[in-house]
N, C-alpha and C positions, 0 to 999 in steps of 0.2 A: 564764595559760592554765590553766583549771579542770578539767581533761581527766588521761586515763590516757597513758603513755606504755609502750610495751611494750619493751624492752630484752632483746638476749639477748647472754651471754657478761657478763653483771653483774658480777664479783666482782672483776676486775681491770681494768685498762688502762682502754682510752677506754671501755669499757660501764661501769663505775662512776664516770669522772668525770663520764660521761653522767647517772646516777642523780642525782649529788651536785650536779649542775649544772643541772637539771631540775625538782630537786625544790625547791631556793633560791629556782626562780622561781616555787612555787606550784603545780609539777603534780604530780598523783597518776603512781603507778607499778605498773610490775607488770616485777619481775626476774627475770630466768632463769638458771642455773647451773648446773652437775657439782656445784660444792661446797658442799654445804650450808650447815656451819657460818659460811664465809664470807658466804654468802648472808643468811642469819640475822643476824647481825652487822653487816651493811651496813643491812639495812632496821630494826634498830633503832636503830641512830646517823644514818638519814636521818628518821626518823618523829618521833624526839629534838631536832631539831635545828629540821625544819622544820615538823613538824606534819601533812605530809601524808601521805595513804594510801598503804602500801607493801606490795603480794601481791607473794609472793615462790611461784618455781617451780622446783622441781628435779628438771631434767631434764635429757639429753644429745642435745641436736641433731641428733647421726647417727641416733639411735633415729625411724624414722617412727613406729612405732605410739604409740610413748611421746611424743613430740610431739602427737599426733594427742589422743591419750587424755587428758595433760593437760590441754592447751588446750581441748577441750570441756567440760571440770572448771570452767572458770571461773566463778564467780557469774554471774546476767546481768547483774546492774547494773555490775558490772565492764565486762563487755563491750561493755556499750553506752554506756561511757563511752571506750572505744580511739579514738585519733586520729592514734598518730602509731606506727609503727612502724622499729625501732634494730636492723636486722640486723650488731650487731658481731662476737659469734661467727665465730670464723676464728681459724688458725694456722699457722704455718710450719713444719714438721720436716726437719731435713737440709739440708745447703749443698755442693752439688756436682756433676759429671758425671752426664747422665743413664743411661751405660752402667753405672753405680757405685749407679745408686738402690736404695734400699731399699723394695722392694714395700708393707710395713704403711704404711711411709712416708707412699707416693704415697696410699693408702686412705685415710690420716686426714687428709691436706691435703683430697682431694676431698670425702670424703662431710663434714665440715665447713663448708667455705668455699663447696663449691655444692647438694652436697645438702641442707645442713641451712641454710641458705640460703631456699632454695625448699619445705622441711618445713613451715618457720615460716611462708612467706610464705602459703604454698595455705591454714594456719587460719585465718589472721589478715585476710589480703584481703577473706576474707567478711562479717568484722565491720566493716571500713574502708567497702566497700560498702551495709550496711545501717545504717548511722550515717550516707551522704551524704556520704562523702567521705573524705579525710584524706591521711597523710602519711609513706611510706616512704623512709627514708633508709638506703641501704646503703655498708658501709663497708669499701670497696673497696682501693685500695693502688696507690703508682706501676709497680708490679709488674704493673698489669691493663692499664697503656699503654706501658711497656718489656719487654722480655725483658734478662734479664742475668745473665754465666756463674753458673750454680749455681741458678741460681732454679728451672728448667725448669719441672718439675710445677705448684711453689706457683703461677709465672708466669701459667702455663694456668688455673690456677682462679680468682685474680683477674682476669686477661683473662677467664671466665664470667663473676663477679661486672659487669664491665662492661658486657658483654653484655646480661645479664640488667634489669640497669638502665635501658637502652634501651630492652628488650624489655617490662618492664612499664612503661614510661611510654607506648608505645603505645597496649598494652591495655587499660589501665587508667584513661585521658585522659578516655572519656565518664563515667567515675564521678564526675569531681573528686579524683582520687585525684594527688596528685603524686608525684612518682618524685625523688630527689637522689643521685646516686654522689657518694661523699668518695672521695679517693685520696692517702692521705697519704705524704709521704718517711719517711725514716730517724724513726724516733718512739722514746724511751726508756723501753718500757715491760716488761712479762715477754717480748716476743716472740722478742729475741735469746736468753733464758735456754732460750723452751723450741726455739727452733730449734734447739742446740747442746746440749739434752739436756742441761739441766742443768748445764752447765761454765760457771759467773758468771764466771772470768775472761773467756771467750772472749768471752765474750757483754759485759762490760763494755768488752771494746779494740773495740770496735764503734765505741763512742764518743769513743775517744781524739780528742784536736785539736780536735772542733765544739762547737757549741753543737745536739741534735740536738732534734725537737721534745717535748713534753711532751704526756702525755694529756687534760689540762686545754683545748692547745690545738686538739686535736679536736673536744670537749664544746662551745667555744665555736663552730665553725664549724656543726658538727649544732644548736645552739641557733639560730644565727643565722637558719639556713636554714630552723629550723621557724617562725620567728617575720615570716615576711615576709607581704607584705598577703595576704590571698586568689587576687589575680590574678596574681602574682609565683610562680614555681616556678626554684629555681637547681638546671640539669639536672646538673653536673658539675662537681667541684670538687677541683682538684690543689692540695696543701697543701704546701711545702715547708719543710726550716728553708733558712734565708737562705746558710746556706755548703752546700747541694746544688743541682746546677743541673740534673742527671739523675738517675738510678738509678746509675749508676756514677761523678761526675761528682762530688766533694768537696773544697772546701778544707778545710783541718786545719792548723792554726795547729804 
C-alpha cells in the first residue's frame, strides 16, 4: 500500500503498533502526538527500519484551533497522498461512582475521545474526499457496547465514538469513504497506568490471572481491515482476549 496513513495518539499503545505495523508493509505515514521527543524517536526508528516516509505532528487533539492549524500545515503532496485515517487518540481517567467523579476528569475523557475525535476527522475527511475515497477507522472500545460500574463518563464517550462510526459511514458512503469501529476488550497497554493516575501497581493487577490482549493485536485487526478488496468494508469489530466474555465477564487462572 503506497499511501499515507494518518495516525493520532502515535507514541504509544495501538497508535504506534499501528505506525510500526503499517509502515513494515510499505505505507508512508504521518503521526500525531503531545510528545514530542517520543514522537521524534518513533519516526526515526520507523523511517530506519523501513524506509518509509514519516511526518510527524505535534499536537493535542482537544486543541480545535491547534488541530485545525496544524493539519492545514501539511505539505500538499502529503495530503494528497492520505487514504486511510487511525483515530486512536483516547483515554480513560478515574474508575468509579459517578456521584464521586471528578469534573477535569469527565473534560479530558470527553474533549479526547469525542471531541478530538471529530477535530481530526472534520480536517481530514476533506482530504479523504478529494483523493476519491478512503478509509477511517476509529478505535473505539467494548466500553462503547457495555456500560460497566465505574466506567460511566469514559462509557458515554466510547458509546459516542460508536456512534459517531455509524454516523460517518452514512455520510460519508457516496464518497467511497469507508467507516471501521474496532472495540477492543481488556488490552495491556498504558491505558490502566493513566486511568489510575499513574499507580503501575494498580494498573498492573488489572492483569493478574489472563492472558489480556496486546497492542500489536489491534495493529493487526486495523491493518487487516484496511487491506480488504475495495468492495469489502468490515463495519464493526469487537476484539476480545479469549478469557473475556463481557466487560465485566473474566476468567483468571
Amino acid at each position: 500500500m503506497n499511501k499515507y496513513v494518518f495516525i493520532t495518539g502515535a507514541t504509544a499503545g495501538f497508535g504506534e503498533a499501528c505506525a510500526r505495523l503499517f509502515a513494515e508493509n510499505g505505507c508512508n505515514l504521518v503521526i500525531t502526538g503531545r510528545r514530542k521527543d517520543r514522537l521524534n524517536k518513533l519516526a526515526i526508528e520507523i523511517n530506519s527500519a523501513h524506509g518509509v516516509a514519516v511526518h510527524t505532528l505535534n499536537f493535542d487533539v482537544r486543541n480545535e484551533e491547534e488541530v485545525a492549524k496544524v493539519i492545514s500545515g501539511v505539505p500538499q503532496e502529503i495530503k494528497d497522498g492520505i487514504a486511510i485515517l487511525i483515530n486512536n487518540a483516547g483515554l480513560a481517567v478515574g474508575n468509579g461512582p459517578i456521584d464521586n467523579g471528578v469534573i477535569d476528569d469527565w473534560n479530558r475523557m470527553i474533549d479526547t475521545n469525542v471531541k478530538g475525535l471529530l477535530y481530526v476527522s472534520n480536517a481530514i475527511i476533506p482530504l479523504l474526499k478529494s483523493n476519491n475515497g478512503g478509509h477511517i477507522i476509529n478505535i473505539s472500545s467494548i466500553a462503547g457496547k457495555e456500560v460497566y460500574p465505574g466506567g460511566n463518563v469514559y462509557c458515554a464517550s466510547k458509546h459516542a465514538v460508536d456512534a459517531l462510526s455509524k454516523a460517518m459511514r452514512i455520510d460519508l458512503v457516496s464518497y467511497g469513504i469507508k467507516v471501521t469501529n474496532i472495540a477492543p476488550g481488556a488490552a495491556e497497554t498504558e491505558f490502566s497506568v493513566v486511568r489510575f493516575k499513574g499507580d503501575q501497581s494498580v494498573a498492573d493487577s488489572v492483569y493478574d490471572g489472563f492472558d489480556p490482549l496486546q497492542a500489536i493485536d489491534i495493529a493487526e485487526t486495523a491493518y487487516f481491515a484496511a487491506t480488504r478488496p475495495a468492495h469489502v468494508n468490515l463495519n464493526d469489530i469487537v476484539i476480545m482476549p479469549t478469557a473475556q466474555a463481557s466487560s465485566q465477564v473474566l476468567f483468571k487462572n
